[in-house]
C-alpha positions as CSV (number, residue, x, y, z in Angstrom):
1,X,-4.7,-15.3,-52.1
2,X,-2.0,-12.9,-51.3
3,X,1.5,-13.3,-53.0
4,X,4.8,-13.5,-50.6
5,X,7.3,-10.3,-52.0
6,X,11.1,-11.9,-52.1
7,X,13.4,-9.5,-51.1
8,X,16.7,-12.3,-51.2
9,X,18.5,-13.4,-54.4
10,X,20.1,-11.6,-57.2
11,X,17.9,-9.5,-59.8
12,X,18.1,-10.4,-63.9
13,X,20.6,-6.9,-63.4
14,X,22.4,-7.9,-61.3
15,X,23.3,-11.5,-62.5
16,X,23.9,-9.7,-65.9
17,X,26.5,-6.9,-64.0
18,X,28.2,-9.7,-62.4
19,X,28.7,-12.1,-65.5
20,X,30.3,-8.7,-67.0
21,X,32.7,-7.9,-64.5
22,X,33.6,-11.9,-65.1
23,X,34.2,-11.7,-68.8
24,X,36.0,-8.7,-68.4
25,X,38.5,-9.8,-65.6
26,X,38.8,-13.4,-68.0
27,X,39.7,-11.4,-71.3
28,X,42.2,-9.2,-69.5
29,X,43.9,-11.8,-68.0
30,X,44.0,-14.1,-71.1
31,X,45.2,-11.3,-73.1
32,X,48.1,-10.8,-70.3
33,X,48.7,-14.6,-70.3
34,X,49.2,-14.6,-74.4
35,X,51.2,-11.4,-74.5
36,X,53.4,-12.6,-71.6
37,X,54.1,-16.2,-73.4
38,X,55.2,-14.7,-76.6
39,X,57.7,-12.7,-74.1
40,X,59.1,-15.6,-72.2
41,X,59.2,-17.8,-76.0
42,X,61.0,-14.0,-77.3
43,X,63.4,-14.6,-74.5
44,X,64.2,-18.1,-75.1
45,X,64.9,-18.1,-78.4
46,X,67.6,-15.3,-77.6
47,X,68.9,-16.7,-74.7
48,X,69.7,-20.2,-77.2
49,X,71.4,-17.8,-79.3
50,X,73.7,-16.4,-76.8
51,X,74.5,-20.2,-75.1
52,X,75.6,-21.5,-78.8
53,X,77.9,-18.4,-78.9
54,X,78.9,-19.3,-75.3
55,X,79.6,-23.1,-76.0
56,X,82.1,-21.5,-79.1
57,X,84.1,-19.5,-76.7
58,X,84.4,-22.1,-74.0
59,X,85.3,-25.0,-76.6
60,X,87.4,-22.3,-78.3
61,X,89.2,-21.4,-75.9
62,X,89.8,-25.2,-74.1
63,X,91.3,-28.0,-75.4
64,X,88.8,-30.5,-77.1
65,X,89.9,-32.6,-79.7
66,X,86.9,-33.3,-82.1
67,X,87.5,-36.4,-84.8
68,X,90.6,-35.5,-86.1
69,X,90.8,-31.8,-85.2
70,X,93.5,-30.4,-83.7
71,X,93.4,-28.7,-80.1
72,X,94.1,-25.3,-81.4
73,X,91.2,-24.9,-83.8
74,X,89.1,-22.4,-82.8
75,X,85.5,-22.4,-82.5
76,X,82.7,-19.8,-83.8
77,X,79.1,-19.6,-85.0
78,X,78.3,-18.7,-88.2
79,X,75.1,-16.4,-89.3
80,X,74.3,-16.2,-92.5
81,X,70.9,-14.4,-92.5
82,X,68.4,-16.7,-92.9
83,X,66.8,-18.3,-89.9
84,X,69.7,-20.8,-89.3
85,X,73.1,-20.3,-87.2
86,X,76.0,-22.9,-87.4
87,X,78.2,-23.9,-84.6
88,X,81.5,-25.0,-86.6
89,X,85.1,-25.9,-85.5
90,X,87.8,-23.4,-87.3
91,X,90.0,-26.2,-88.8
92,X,91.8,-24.3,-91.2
93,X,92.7,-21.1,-89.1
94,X,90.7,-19.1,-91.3
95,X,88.4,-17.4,-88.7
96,X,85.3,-17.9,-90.8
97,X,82.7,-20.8,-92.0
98,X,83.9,-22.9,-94.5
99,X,81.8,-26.5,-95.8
100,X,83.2,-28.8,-93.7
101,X,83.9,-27.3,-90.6
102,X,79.8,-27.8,-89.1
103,X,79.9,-29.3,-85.7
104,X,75.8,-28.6,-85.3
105,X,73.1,-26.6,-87.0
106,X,70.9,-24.4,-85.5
107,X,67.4,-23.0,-86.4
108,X,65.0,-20.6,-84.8
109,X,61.4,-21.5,-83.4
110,X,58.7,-20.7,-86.4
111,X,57.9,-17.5,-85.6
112,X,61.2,-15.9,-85.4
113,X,63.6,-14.4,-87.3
114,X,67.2,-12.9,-86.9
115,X,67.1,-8.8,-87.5
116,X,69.5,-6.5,-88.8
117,X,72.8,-7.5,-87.8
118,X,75.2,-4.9,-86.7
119,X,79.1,-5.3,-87.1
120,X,79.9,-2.5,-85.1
121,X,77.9,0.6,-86.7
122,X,77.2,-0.8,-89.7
123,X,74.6,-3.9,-90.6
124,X,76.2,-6.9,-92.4
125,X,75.0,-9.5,-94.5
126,X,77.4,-12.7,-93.0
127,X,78.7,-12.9,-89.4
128,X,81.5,-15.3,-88.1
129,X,81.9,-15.2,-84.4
130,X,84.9,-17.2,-83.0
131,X,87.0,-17.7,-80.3
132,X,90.4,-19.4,-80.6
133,X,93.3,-20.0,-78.5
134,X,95.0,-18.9,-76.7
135,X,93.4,-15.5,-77.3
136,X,90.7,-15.2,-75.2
137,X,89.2,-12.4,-77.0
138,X,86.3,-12.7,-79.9
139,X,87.5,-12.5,-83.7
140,X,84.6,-11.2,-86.0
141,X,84.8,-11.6,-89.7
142,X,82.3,-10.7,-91.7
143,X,81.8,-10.9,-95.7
144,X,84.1,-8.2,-96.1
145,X,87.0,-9.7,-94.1
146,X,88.2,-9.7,-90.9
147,X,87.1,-6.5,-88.7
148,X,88.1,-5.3,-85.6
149,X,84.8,-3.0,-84.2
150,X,83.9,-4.0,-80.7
151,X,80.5,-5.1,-80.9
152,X,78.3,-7.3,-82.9
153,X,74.4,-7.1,-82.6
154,X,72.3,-9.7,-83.3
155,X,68.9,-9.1,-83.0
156,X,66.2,-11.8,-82.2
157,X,62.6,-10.4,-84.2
158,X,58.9,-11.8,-83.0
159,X,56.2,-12.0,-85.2
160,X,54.4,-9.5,-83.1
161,X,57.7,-7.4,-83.4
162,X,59.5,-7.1,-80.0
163,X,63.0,-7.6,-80.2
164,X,66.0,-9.1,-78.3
165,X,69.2,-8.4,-78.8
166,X,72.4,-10.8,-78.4
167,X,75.7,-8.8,-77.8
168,X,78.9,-10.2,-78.1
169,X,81.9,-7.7,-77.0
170,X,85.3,-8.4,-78.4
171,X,86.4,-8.8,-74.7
172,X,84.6,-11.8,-74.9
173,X,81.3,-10.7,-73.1
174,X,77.9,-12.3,-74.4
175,X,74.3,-10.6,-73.4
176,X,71.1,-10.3,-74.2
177,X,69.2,-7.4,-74.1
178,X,65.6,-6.1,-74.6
179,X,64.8,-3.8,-77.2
């Protein structure tokens, strides 16, 4: 009896070649799809940062009457290092945090962490950004006192160590920008 020779199909090789080329496309796109997740969560987290600071300066610099606050009370967020930020009404025209004054309370996602924070050139332990009428530029006081520099930095840290940063100019400008 004579045996037929196949010459269609794929050879043990070549099924093994082809399952490589697979797993290698797979792991580089799942890799991409992970690194590109942390960046979009990075950016978020940031960008939530920057619209608390906004919401100060527009209630800060508009006429909302909270409880029994009075229209002229500024508003500001307060950092105080850890992984919380406070949104708090400036009742007593202090330009800084006091107990009391907490409108909301904000945390970071687990995972995150606030950076060095600059006051100008130099890093600071406590930062108070407010807005208050009918100024429209930013005050930022600091544990030291008031200061007048022109930027404050406050940087956003991943686990995995990439960094945005949230800018707030004195002229009132708010951005966030990649490190």
């Amino acid at each position: 009896m004579k045996l037929k020779k196949y010459t269609s199909g794929f050879t043990l090789v070549e099924m093994v070649i082809s399952i490589s080329i697979i797993l290698i496309i797979t792991a580089v796109i799942m890799l991409s799809q992970r690194n590109f997740s942390e960046t979009v969560e990075l950016i978020n987290v940031s960008q939530r940062v920057a619209t608390v600071i906004r919401e100060a300066q527009v209630k800060g610099l508009a006429v909302e009457i909270l409880d029994d606050d009075y229209p002229l009370a500024g508003r500001g967020v307060y950092f105080d290092g850890s992984v919380n930020y406070i949104y708090f009404s400036d009742t007593n025209e202090n330009y800084k945090y006091d107990v009391g004054e907490e409108i909301s309370s904000h945390f970071l996602r687990p995972g995150f962490t606030f950076g060095e924070v600059l006051c100008g050139s130099s890093s600071c332990d406590e930062l108070n950004v407010v807005y208050r009428r009918p100024e429209t530029q930013a005050y930022f006081y600091d544990e030291t006192g008031l200061f007048y520099d022109d930027t404050v930095s406050i940087p956003v840290v991943s686990d995995q160590g990439r960094v945005q940063t949230v800018k707030v100019l004195r002229t009132g400008q708010i951005t966030v920008i990649e490190e």
